[in-house]
MMTF fields as JSON, N, C-alpha, C and O atoms, coordinates in Angstrom:
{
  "mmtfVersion": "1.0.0",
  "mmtfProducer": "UNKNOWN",
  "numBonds": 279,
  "numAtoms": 280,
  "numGroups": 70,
  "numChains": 1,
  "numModels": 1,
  "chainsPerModel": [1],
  "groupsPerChain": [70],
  "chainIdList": ["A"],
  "bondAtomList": [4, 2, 8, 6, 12, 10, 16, 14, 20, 18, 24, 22, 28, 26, 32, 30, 36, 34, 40, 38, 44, 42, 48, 46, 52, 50, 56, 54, 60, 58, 64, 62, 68, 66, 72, 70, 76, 74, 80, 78, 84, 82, 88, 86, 92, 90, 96, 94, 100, 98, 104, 102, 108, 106, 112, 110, 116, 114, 120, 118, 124, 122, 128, 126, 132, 130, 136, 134, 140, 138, 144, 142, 148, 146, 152, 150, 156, 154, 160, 158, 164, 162, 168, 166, 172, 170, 176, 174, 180, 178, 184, 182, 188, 186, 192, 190, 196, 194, 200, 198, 204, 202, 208, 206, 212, 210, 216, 214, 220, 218, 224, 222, 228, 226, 232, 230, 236, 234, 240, 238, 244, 242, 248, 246, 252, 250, 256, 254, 260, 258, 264, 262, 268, 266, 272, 270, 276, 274],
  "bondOrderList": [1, 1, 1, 1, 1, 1, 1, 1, 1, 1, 1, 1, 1, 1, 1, 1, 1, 1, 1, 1, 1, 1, 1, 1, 1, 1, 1, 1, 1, 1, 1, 1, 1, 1, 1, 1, 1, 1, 1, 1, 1, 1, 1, 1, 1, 1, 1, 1, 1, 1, 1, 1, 1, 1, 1, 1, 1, 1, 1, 1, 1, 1, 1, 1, 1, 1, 1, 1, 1],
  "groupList": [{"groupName": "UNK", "atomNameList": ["N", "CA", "C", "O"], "elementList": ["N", "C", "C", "O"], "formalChargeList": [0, 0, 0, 0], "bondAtomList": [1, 0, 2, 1, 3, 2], "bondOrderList": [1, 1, 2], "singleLetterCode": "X", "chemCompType": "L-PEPTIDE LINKING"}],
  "groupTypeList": [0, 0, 0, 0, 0, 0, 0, 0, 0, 0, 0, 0, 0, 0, 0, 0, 0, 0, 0, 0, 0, 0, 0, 0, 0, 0, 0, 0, 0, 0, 0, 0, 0, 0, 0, 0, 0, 0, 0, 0, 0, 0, 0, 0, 0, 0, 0, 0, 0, 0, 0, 0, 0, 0, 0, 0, 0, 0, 0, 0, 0, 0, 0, 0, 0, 0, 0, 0, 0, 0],
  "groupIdList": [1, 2, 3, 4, 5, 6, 7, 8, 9, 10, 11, 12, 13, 14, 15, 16, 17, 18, 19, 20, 21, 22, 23, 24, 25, 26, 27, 28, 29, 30, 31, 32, 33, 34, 35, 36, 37, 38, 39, 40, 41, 42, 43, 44, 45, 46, 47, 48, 49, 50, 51, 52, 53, 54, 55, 56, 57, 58, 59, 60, 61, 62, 63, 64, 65, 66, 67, 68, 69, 70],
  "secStructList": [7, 5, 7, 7, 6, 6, 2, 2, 2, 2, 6, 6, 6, 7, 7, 2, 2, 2, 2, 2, 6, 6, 6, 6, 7, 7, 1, 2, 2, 2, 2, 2, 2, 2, 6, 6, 1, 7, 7, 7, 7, 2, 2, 2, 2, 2, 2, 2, 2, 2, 2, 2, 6, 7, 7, 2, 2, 2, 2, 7, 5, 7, 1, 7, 7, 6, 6, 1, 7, 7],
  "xCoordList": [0.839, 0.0, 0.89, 1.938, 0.455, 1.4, 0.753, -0.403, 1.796, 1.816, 2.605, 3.65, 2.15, 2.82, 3.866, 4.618, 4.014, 4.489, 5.708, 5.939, 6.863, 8.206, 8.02, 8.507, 7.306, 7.109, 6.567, 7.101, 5.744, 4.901, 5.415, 4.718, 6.29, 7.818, 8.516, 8.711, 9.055, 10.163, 9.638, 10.194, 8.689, 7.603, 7.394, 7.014, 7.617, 7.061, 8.545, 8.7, 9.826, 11.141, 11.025, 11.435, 10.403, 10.147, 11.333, 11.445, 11.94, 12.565, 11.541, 10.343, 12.305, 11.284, 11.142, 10.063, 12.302, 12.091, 11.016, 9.841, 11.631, 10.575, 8.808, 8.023, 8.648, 7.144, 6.983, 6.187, 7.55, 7.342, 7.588, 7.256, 8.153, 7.595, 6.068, 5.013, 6.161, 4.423, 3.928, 3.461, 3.761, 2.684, 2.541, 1.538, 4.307, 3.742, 4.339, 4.023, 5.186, 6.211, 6.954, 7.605, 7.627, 8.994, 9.368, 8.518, 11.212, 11.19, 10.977, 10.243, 11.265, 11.73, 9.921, 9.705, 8.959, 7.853, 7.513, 6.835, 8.082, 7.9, 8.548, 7.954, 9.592, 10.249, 9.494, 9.113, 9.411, 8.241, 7.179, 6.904, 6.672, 5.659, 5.815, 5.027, 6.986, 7.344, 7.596, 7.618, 7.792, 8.214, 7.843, 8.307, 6.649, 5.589, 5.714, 5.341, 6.385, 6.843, 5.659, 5.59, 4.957, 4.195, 2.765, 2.828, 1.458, 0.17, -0.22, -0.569, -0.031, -0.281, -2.216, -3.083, -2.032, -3.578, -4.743, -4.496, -5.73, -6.8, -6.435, -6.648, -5.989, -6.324, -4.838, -4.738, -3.589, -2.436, -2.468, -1.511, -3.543, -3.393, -4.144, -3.776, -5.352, -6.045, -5.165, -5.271, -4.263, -3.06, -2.219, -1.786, -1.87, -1.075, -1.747, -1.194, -2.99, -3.518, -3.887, -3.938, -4.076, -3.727, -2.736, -2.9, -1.58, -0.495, -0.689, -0.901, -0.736, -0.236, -1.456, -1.352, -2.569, -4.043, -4.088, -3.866, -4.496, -4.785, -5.546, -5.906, -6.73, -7.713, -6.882, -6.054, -6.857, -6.229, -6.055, -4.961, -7.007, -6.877, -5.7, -5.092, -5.617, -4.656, -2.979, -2.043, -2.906, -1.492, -1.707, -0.826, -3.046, -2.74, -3.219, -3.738, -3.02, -3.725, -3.4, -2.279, -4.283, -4.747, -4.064, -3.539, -4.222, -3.512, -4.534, -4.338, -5.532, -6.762, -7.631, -8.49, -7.418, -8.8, -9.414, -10.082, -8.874, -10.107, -11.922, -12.75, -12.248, -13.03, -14.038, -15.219, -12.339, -13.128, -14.011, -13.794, -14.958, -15.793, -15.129, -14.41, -14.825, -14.69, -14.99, -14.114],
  "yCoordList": [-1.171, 0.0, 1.243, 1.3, 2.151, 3.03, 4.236, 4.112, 5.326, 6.434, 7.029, 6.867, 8.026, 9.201, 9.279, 10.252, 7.769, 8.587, 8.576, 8.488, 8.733, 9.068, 10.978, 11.799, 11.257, 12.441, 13.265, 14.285, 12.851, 13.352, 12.699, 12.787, 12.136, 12.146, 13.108, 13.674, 13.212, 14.594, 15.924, 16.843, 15.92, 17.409, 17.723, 18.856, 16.757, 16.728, 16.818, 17.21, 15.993, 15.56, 14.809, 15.175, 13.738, 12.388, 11.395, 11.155, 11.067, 9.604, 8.345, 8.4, 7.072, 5.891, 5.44, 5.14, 5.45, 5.159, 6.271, 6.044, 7.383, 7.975, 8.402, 8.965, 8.001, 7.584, 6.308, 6.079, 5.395, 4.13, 3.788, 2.682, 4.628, 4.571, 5.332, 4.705, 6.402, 6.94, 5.808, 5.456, 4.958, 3.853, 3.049, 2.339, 2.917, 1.299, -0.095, -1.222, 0.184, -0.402, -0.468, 0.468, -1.513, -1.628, -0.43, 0.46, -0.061, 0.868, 0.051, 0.67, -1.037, -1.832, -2.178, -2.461, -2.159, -1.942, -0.544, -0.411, 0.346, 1.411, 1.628, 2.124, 1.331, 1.273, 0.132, 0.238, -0.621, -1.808, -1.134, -1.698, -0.434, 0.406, 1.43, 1.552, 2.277, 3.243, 2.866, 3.635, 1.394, 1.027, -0.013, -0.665, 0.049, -0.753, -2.038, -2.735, -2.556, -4.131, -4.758, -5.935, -3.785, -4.294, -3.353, -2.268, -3.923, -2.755, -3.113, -4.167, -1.844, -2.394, -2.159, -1.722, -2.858, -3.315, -1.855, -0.651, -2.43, -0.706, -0.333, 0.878, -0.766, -0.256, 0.392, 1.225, -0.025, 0.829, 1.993, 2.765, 2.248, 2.722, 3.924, 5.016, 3.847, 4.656, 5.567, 6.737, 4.517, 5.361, 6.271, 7.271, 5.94, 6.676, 8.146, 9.245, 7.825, 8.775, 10.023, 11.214, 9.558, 9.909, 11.12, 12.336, 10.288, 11.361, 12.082, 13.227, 12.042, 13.168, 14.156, 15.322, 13.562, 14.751, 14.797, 15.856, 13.1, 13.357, 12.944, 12.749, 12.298, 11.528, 10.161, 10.767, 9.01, 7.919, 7.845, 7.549, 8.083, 8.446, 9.258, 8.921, 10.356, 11.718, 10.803, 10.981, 9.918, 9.102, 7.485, 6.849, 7.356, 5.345, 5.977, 7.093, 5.182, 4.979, 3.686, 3.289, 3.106, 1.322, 1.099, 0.089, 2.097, 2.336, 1.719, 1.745, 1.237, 0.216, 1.487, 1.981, 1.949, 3.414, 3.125, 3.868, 1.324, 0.862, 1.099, 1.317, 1.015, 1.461, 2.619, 2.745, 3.766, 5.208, 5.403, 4.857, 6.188, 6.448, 7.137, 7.808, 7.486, 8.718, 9.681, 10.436],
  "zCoordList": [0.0, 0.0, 0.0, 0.644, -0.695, -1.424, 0.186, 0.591, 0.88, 2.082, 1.963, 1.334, 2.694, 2.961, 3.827, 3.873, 4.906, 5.859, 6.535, 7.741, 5.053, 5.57, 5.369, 6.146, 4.295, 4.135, 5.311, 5.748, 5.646, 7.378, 8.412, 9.423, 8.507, 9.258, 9.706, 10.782, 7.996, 8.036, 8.259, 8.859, 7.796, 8.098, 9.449, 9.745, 10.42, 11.843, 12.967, 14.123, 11.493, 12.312, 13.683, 14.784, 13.355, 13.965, 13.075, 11.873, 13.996, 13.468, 13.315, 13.593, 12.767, 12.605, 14.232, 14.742, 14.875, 16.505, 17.083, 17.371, 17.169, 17.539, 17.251, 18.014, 16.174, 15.91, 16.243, 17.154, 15.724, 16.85, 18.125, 18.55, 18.822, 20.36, 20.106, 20.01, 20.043, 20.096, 19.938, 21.02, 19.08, 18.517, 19.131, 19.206, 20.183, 20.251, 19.588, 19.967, 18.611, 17.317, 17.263, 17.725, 16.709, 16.139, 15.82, 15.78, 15.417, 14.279, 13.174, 12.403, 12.726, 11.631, 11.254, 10.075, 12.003, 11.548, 10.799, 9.78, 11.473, 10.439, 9.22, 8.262, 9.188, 7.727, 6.865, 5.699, 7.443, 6.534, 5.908, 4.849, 6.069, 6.46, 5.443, 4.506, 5.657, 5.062, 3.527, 2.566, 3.55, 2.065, 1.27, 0.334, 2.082, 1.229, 1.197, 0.253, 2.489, 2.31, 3.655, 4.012, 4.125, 5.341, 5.58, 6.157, 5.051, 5.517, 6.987, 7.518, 7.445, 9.052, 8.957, 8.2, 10.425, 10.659, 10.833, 10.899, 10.857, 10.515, 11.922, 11.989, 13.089, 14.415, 14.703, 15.604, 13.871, 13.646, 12.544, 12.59, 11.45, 10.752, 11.212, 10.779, 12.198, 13.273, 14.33, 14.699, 14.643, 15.718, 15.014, 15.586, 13.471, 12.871, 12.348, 12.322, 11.98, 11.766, 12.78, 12.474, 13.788, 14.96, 15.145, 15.044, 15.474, 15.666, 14.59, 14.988, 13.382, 12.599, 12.47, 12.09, 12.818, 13.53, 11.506, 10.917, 10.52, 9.531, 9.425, 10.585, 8.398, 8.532, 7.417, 6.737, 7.14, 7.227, 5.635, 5.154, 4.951, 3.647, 2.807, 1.792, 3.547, 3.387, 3.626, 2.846, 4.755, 4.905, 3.549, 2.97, 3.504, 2.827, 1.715, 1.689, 0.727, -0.915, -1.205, -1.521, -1.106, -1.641, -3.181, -3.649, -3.63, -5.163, -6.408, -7.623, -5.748, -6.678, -7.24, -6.509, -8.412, -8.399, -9.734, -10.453, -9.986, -11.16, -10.74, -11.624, -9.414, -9.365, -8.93, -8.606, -9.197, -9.279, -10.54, -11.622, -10.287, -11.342, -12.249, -11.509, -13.45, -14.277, -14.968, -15.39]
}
């Protein structure tokens, strides 16, 4: 799943440790994370959204928009 959130990381100057203590996480979960090798669960993706005070959409994109309308 394609995010934002090495970008809203650096914008905030949070390390991967230091957003993953907030969370609760690995760091090595967040770089997973960060690089598309790991979609964390809706109730981590809630916490993330969270800290960065975004709504969950604005950080994930599923990347599937065959079934946006056009």
């Amino acid at each position: 799943m394609k995010n934002k959130l090495k970008e809203l990381r650096a914008q905030h100057d949070w390390s991967q440790q230091g957003l993953a203590t907030v969370l609760g996480v690995s760091r090595q979960t967040i770089n997973s994370i960060e690089n598309g090798r790991y979609d964390p669960s809706l109730t981590l993706a809630f916490q993330i959204s969270r800290a960065f005070g975004l709504p969950i959409e604005k950080i994930f994109d599923d990347e599937d928009h065959s079934a946006d309308p056009k």
